[in-house]
C-alpha angles and dihedrals in degrees: 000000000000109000118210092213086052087097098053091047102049083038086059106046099035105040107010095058143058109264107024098119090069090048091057086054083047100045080045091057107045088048085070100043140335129265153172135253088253094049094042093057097051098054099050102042099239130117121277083237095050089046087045086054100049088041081051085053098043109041081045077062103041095247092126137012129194142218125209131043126261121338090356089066121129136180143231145175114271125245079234093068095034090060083053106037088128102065093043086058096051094048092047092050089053096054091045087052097047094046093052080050085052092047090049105051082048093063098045094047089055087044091226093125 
């Protein structure tokens, strides 16, 4: 079920805190199958300690859930975020969006466009 406070949270823990660029890598992967901390970490170039932390966040936040016990933990996305994929994907558009106009700006101020 859709749940109307679903925005301010993923607001919140994708754009309005440190980190949540690499949550939404995370959230992206995971969509498409699930994985572990190690091979998250692999994929995505960051340290096993710094992937352990943002599953901490996220799983704290519903956001994932996992199935096994110790290093044969996985994780998935949660039936929470499923039922408001939607709203993931519009926040994570706006920040995209944001961050190209960032890039941008960048670009014109320095004059190297």
């Amino acid at each position: 079920m859709h749940d109307p406070e679903a925005k301010r949270l993923l607001w919140y823990l994708f754009a309005g805190s440190r980190g949540g660029e690499n949550r939404v890598r995370i959230i992206d992967l995971i969509k498409e199958q699930p994985y572990n901390i190690n091979q998250l970490a692999e994929v995505l170039g960051l340290d096993y300690k710094a992937v352990q932390h943002h599953i901490g966040v996220l799983e704290k936040n519903n956001m994932v859930t996992k199935v096994g016990e110790k290093y044969g933990v996985i994780y998935f996305v949660s039936n929470y975020l499923e039922a408001n994929i939607e709203a993931f994907n519009e926040v994570r558009s706006i920040i995209e969006e944001k961050k190209k106009n960032k890039k941008g700006n960048n670009l014109t101020r320095s004059g190297k466009k």
